[in-house]
Each structure stands twice: as structure tokens, then as C-alpha cells.
N, C-alpha and C positions, 0 to 999 in steps of 0.2 A: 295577518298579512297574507295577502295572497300571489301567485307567482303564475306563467304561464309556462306548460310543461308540455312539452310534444311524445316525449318517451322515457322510460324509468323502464332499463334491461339488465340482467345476468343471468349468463356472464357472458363479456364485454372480452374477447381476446383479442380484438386488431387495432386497440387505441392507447396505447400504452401500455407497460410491461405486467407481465403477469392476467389469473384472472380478474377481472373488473367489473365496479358497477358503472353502469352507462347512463347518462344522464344525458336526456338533450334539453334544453327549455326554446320552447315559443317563441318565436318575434326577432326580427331582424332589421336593423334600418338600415344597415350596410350594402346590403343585397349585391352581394359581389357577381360581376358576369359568370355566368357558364358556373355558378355553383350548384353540387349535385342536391343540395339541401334546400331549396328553393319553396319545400313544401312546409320549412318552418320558419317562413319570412313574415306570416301576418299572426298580430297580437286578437285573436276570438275568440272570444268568452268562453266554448266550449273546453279550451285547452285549460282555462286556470282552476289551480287547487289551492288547498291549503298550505302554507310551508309548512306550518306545526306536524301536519299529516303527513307530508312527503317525508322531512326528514326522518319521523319515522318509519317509513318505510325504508328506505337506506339503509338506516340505521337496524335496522331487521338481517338485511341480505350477508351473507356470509364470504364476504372480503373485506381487506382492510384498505381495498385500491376503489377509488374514484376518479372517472373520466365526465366533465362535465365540457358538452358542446350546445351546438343549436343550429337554427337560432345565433344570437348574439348573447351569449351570458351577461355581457356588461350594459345591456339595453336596459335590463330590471338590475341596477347594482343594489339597493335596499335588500331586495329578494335574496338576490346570489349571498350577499354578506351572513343574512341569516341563516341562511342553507351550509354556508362551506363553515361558519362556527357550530350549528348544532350537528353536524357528522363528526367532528373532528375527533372526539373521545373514539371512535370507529374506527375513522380512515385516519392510515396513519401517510399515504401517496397520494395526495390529492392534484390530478392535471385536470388544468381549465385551457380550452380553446378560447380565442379571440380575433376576431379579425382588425381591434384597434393593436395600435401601437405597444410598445412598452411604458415610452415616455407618454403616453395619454393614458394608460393606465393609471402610473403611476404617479399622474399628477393630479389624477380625476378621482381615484379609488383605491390610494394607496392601503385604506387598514384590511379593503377585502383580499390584500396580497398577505396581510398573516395569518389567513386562512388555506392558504394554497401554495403545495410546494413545489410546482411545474409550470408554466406558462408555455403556449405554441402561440406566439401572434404575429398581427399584420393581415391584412385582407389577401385575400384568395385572388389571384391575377391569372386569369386565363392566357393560354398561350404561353407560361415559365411553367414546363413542367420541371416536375423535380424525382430524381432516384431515391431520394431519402425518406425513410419509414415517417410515417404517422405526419406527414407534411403534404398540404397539395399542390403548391406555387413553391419554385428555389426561392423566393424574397422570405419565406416565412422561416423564424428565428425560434429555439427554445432558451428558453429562458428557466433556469435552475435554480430556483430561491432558498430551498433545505438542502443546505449542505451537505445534511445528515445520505441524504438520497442520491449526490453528487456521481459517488462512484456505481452509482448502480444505471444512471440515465447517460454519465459521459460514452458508456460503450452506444448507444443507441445515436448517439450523433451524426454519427457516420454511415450508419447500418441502410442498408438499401429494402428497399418494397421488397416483399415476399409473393406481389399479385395475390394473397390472402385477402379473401373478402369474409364476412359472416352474412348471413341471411338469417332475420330472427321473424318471428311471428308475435304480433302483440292486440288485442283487441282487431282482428279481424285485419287487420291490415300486415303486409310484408315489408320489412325494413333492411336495406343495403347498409351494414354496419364496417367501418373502415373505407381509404383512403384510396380509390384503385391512381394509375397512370391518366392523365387524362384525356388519351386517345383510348383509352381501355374503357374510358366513361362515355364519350362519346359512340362508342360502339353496342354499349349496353343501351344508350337512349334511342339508337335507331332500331336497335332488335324490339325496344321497346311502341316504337312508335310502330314499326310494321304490324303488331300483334291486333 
């Protein structure tokens, strides 16, 4: 089985607690306005690998925390289902982004939710900013499925942006890792367009 993968980084500190591996995959049908992720909206052959191969790599990196975004993770659910079981012996905090619903997840892909102990979903709505960590739009909800992990994520509920970005480097290209304000993001796209 093969998956489409935009970036595989660590460590991953602006997407959830602790150090992280970072996960984005490929392909989006959603294409939410004004998302800053826009460059992992198309499914092109150059992006896809092996799952077998990815998850070993994951499985390699030295944390027990996984952040998987995109892209759309639930675009390839077959993909995502195999990925988030063969990490699991590894990761013991696995958060997945989604821009679907909860009830569409969970109607559409409930067994790949007992692979994942965090949910952030709902699409990206331009113009609802929001103060709250690791979310871009105020509609967008977490969803706490391991209890086990309950008391360690209910503090983050609340907790506001830190304006904390990361900047990684990966095959030749620069990557904006984390969630800015998004008048913070539009400000970054005009310094970027003036260049």
C-alpha cells in the first residue's frame, strides 16, 4: 500500500505537547480558504511512498508523540488506518488534524479512531481567528479519545498561542511548522510575495 506524504520531521514542538514527530500527508479535497497549507492540496505521484517504509521510519525516530496533519489525513483513510496501527507499539500520543467533522469521522472511519488518542477537527474558516494553541479557526474542536492522556491535554484547552513558529529544513525546501494568528499569516504571505 502506498500513501501520499508531503513531510516526515523531528522534532515537531508547536503541534502538540512535548517533542514530536511530524507528519504531514499529501492531498486535500477540502481546500479550506486562506489555508496556509495549500501546497499540500494536490495527490502527485512524486509525494507517494511506501506505508511499510514510512512507518518504519517513524518508528525509528526517538519520541513516543505523533502529530499527523496535511493535506487531509482522512482523504487516504486505508493509508492513515495503517500508519496510525503500525506506530502504535511507539507512539503512545498519537494527534491527528482533520478538517472533517467529528460525526463524519466517526461515521465514515470509526476503527481508524482506535488508533488515535487526540482529534483537532472541522475545516479551517477564514476570518474566525482564534487565541487558542495548536487551532486556526475558533469553530475548530479537540476531541480527547485516551482518557489515559485526558489530564495531560485538558490543560491545553484553554492555553493561548505563544506566536511560537518552528522553521525546519527538509530535502531542499523550508517549512513553516505551527499554527501563527491569521493576521500573523497574512503578514508572513505579503513579506513573502514582496521578496
Amino acid at each position: 500500500m502506498k500513501v501520499y506524504v508531503n513531510l516526515l520531521y523531528f522534532p515537531v514542538k508547536v503541534l502538540g505537547p512535548g517533542e514530536r514527530v511530524g507528519l504531514w500527508l499529501q492531498g486535500c479535497t477540502i481546500r479550506c480558504k486562506g489555508c496556509m497549507s495549500n501546497h499540500t492540496w494536490e495527490f502527485e505521484d512524486k509525494y507517494l511512498m511506501e506505508v511499510e517504509h514510512l512507518v518504519e521510519k517513524i518508528n525509528q525516530l526517538p519520541s513516543d508523540k505523533l502529530t499527523v496533519s496535511g493535506g487531509e489525513p482522512f482523504d487516504q483513510p486505508q493509508a492513515l488506518q495503517e500508519i496510525l496501527k503500525g506506530v502504535r507499539k511507539t507512539k503512545k500520543d498519537i494527534l491527528v488534524y482533520t478538517g472533517y467533522s467529528y460525526r463524519k469521522v466517526e461515521s465514515n472511519w470509526k476503527d481508524i479512531l482506535n488508533y488515535a488518542d487526540v482529534l483537532i477537527t472541522e475545516a479551517f474558516v477564514e476570518g474566525m481567528d482564534t487565541d487558542l494553541i495548536w487551532k486556526g479557526s475558533d469553530n475548530q474542536m479537540m476531541i480527547i479519545l485516551n482518557k489515559e492522556l485526558e489530564a495531560n491535554y485538558l490543560k491545553f484547552m484553554k492555553e493561548k498561542k505563544t506566536k511560537t513558529l518552528q522553521i525546519a529544513k527538509s530535502e531542499g525546501f523550508i517549512h513553516l511548522l505551527g499554527i501563527p494568528y491569521q493576521k500573523d499569516l497574512k503578514e508572513l504571505y505579503k513579506l513573502y510575495m514582496s521578496q
